[in-house]
C-alpha angles and dihedrals in degrees: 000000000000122000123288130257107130114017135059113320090223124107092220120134126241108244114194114282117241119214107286115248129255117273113265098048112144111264105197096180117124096212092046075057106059088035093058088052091055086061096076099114088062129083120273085247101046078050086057085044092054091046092053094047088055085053096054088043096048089051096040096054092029112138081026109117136187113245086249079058098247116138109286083232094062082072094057092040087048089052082041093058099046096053089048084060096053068047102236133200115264092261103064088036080067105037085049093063092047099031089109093042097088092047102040093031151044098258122121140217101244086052099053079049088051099048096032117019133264096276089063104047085049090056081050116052083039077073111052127082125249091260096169098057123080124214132205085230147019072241104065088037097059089043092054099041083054105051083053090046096053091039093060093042082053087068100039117016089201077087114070083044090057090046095051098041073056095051088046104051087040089056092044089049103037098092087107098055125091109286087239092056087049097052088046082052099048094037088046086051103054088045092053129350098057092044092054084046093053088043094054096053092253093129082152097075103018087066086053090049096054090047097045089043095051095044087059092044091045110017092164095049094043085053102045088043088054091046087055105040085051084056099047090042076061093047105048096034090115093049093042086052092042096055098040078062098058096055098048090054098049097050083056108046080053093055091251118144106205142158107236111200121176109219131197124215117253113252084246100051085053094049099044091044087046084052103046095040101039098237145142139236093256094047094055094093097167093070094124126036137168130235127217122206117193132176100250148353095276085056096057099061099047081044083058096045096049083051087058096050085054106052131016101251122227112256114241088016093092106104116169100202082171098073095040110023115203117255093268092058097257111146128174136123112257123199138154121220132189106246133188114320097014086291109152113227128199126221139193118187121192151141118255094249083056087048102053075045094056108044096036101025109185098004090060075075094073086026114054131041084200089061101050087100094044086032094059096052086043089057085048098052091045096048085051089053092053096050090055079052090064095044092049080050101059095028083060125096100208131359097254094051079041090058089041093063094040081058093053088057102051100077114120109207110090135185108214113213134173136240116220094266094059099260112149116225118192111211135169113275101263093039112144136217080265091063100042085050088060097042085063097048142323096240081054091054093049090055123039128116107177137342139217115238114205073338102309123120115255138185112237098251082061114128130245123235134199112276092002108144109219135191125191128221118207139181130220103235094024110124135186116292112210088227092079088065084074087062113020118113110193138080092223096056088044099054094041093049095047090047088054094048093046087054106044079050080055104055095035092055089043087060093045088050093044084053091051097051098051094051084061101047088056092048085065090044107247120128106232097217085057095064111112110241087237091069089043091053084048100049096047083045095063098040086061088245130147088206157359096255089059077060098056091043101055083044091051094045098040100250086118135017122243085218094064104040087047090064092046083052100053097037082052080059103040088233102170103242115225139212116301106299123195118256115250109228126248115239123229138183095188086235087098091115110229097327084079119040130188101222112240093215093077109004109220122215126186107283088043108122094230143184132206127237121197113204135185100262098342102079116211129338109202114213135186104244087243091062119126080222093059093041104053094038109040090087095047104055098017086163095057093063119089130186118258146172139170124259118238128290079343076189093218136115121237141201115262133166130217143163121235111195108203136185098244096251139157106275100355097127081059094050099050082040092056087041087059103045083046079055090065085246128133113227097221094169143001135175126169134231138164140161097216100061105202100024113050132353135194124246121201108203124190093191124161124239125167099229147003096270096048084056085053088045098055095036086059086043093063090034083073089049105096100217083066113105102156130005118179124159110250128230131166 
């Protein structure tokens, strides 16, 4: 079985599935029981459909175990009965207890159809990994099972609950798997199941997956924190409960009826905050923190202000997530005030419809009647997520550079800036001008050249900070530039920009490949404009093409050789081949973009006799004729080499090496430097180097020339320099 992503995280094997039983069977199971019991919000007919599908699901998996030897069916019924408690629908109650069938068993997909409906084989098979695939790598594997797995939560949402009700029960059950299983799951899980939780809103449980998870990585650090922050609960108990009295007074001495909850950091949080921050257990003073529930919004902020009377805040710790909510729908005020002692102390302030948001994101919308409001525009933000996951999908050239960019955008802390017009745009804390220009739109992105930032001019790598208002400039024929790979932050802006870049490498090695062809076709003597479409069409046909631009650009990028297809084309067109004819070179200006590359190895420069070589993926690689490269594999790959010359005054500089020998005197790298720039050359690049320490040294110039004869020009300039002992031109 392939690697899991998706599916369950056992190493049981599926056994054949026998007819499920009739409904009404005794079920004498306990669990099934209290599970039952948990089912009490449903019809009494959607209760008789859930019984049946445990049915089907006990006989289907029936002789499967656990490895702690419990009945393979006790882990379906576990997923069932948490998402009876977020209080699903009937559908994903049923699809929970068979979500692992099609994968560890025979059944099919048109059976579970046929027993249960459409909808529920399709949350189903959302759910089960690509089994009959295989993958070069566990790799490969995650990432495609994960792309399956997102684009079918992209459609219903049921799906990715269902999935991580699935990932919980498995990390609380897993003692009995192989350490090292334990440690890909856990590490699987903080990458990207507790970040899809957070994402979603499900602090709830991403909070118990981070736990679960780092207590499998680090199973020494998780126990000795515990063990501290168990100590320190028992330390500070009298200041915890002084302080928890002096909120409570002073919200009542303002009128203000609240519920006042202390709250303890998860393990997780503490660690992660302890790492990040290098610090160490003593100096994590928030461990603890209290949360305020009011009626309303109104309440929340005199609730705030009390708070303040009471203690001195913490400037530049106030954050109103109620004005402006993050992108997962959380919303509560957040300040720190100075408490007793100098102790900070940490508060969240909220209504009780904020709070069931909060804690259970997208899944308070089945659970509670006070977050249908708050619910609803949840439902909107994360739809609106899951559609930016289908465009990243298609926009994506394979699934692990798919799940790359999915990672990129899990990160929960966000800046919050404005357009000019006021909008407001959430984006990950780092994001650039780039980003937000792409978050606008993707012609934006394209174009821009610079930005104002609350109207000052900015550079485009510039960050982006919390309320600042920014407006793009762009410029008509501007395009993406692959530096801001380096900077960018979201998903969005990489995976536009690297679409725009894979296609302008398209069409620019289309165009080489197109040139090429042509050549060839002239060196046997047939015009290229004069080939009838229908050889064309037969030629494209054979090659497995759509069309002939997918020729060109295999030509272009190496993948085929012009050679080759020239001669399909002219036996296609019964053209008589004559005697051996000489290639007519192919003309370059160096100016091609990457379909065409200068090797490094021996940096041609006009005036250079060269050669071509066409390479698989990697287009053509243009050498000088004295290069090592073309003299140990000409006669290997004779077919791979193609003729080629420069086009006249290309007007361009090129890269070019030499070594300079000098006597080791004061000021003599200045002065071969300064010979150089009075040569009309650019230094890119000098080390030094030398056998005889103390007398000469060796200095190793990229410098840049237009042609061969400026490079002879320049070398008899620093001859003159007499400092100058010895000057050759370097290749590898």
């Amino acid at each position: 079985m392939c690697a899991d992503v998706t599916g369950s995280d056992s190493d049981d094997h599926a056994v054949p599935p026998a007819r499920p039983p009739l409904p009404g069977h005794q079920i004498d199971d306990p669990a099934f029981r209290v599970f039952l019991d948990s089912l009490a919000y449903l019809e009494p007919d959607e209760i008789r459909q859930v019984v049946d599908a445990y049915l089907f699901s006990e006989e289907a998996h029936r002789g499967q175990t656990r490895l702690s030897g419990e009945p393979y069916v006790t882990h379906p019924l576990a997923v069932a009965g948490a998402l009876a408690e977020w209080r699903m629908d009937v559908q994903a109650i049923i699809a929970a207890l068979l979500h692992d069938v099609m994968e560890d068993t025979a059944v099919s997909k048109a059976e579970i159809a046929a027993h249960f409906g459409k909808q529920v084989a399709d949350l189903v098979d959302g759910l089960s990994k690509l089994e009959k695939i295989e993958f070069q790598s566990y790799q490969d594997a995650q990432a495609e099972n994960f792309r399956k797995m997102l684009m079918a939560m992209a459609r219903d949402l049921r799906i990715v609950l269902i999935k991580l009700a699935d990932r919980l029960h498995n990390l609380q059950t897993m003692a009995p798997l192989r350490p090292e299983k334990r440690r890909r799951i856990a590490h699987e899980t903080l990458e990207i199941y507790a970040p899809i939780a957070t994402r979603l809103g499900l602090n709830n449980i991403s909070r118990q997956l981070q736990d679960l998870s780092f207590k499998q990585i680090h199973p020494t650090r998780f126990n000795v924190l515990t063990k501290a922050v168990k100590a320190v609960r028992g330390n500070r108990r009298e200041l915890l409960s002084k302080i928890l009295d002096g909120i409570r007074g002073k919200l009542q001495e303002a009128h203000i009826e609240a519920g006042v909850f202390g709250r303890e950091k998860s393990l997780y949080s503490i660690y992660h905050k302890m790492v990040e921050k290098h610090l160490s257990f003593s100096q994590v003073l928030d461990i603890y923190g209290f949360r305020i529930i009011v009626r309303d919004i109104p309440t929340c902020y005199l609730a705030l202000g009390a708070l303040h009377s009471l203690y001195k805040p913490v400037p530049g710790k106030f954050k109103d997530y109620i004005a402006i909510p993050k992108g997962n729908g959380y919303q509560s005020l957040h300040t720190t005030l100075i408490g007793p002692y100098g102790t900070p102390v940490e508060i969240q302030i909220r209504t009780q419809s904020m709070h069931h948001v909060a804690e259970d994101g997208i899944a308070s919308h089945w659970l509670y009647k006070d977050s249908e409001e708050s619910g609803a525009e949840l439902q909107v933000k994360t739809h609106k997520w899951l559609q930016s996951l289908l465009e990243l999908q298609s926009s994506s050239g394979d699934s692990s550079e798919f799940l790359e960019h999915v990672k990129v955008d899990l990160f929960p802390d966000e800046v919050y800036v404005f357009t000019p017009k006021g909008k407001i745009l959430a984006l990950p804390r780092g994001a650039t001008v780039v980003d937000f220009a792409y978050a606008v739109h993707t012609d934006v992105g394209h174009r821009c050249v610079a930005a104002h930032i609350d109207h000052e001019l900015i550079p485009l790598s510039a960050e982006l900070a919390n309320g600042n208002q920014v407006e793009i400039i762009t410029a008509p024929h501007a395009n993406p530039n692959p530096a801001w790979l380096g900077y960018v932050k979201t998903s969005r802006a990489r995976s536009k920009i690297r679409q725009f870049l894979k296609l302008q490498q398209q069409e620019s090695a289309s165009a080489l490949g197109e040139n090429m062809l042509e050549q060839e076709l002239r060196a046997l003597g047939v015009v290229p404009s004069e080939i009838p479409a229908a050889v064309w069409d037969h030629v494209v046909r054979d090659a497995g093409k759509k069309s002939r631009r997918d020729i060109f650009a295999d030509i272009g990028q190496g993948r085929s050789l012009a050679v080759v297809y020239a001669r399909r084309l002219v036996e296609h067109e019964e053209v008589q081949q004559g005697s051996e004819r000489e290639a007519i070179p192919l003309v370059i200006r160096g100016t091609e973009g990457v379909a065409i590359q200068l090797a490094t190895c021996c940096c041609p420069i006009p005036g250079d006799p060269i050669i071509g070589l066409l390479k698989e993926g990697q287009g053509l690689r243009i050498h000088t004729h004295a290069c090592r490269s073309v003299r140990r594999s000409r006669s290997i790959e004779p077919n791979s080499w193609i003729h080629v010359d420069w086009a006249p005054d290309p007007g361009l500089m090129f890269d070019v090496r030499i070594k300079v020998m000098i006597r080791n005197t004061r000021g003599a790298l200045g002065r071969v430097a300064t010979g150089i720039s009075q040569s009309g050359s650019n230094i890119r690049q000098v080390t030094m180097s030398g056998e005889n320490p103390g007398l000469t040294s060796d200095l190793h110039f990229l410098i840049q020339v237009s042609d061969r004869p400026h490079l002879a020009k320049l070398m008899r300039h620093l001859r003159r320099v007499p400092d100058v002992i010895r000057i050759i031109r370097e290749q590898e």
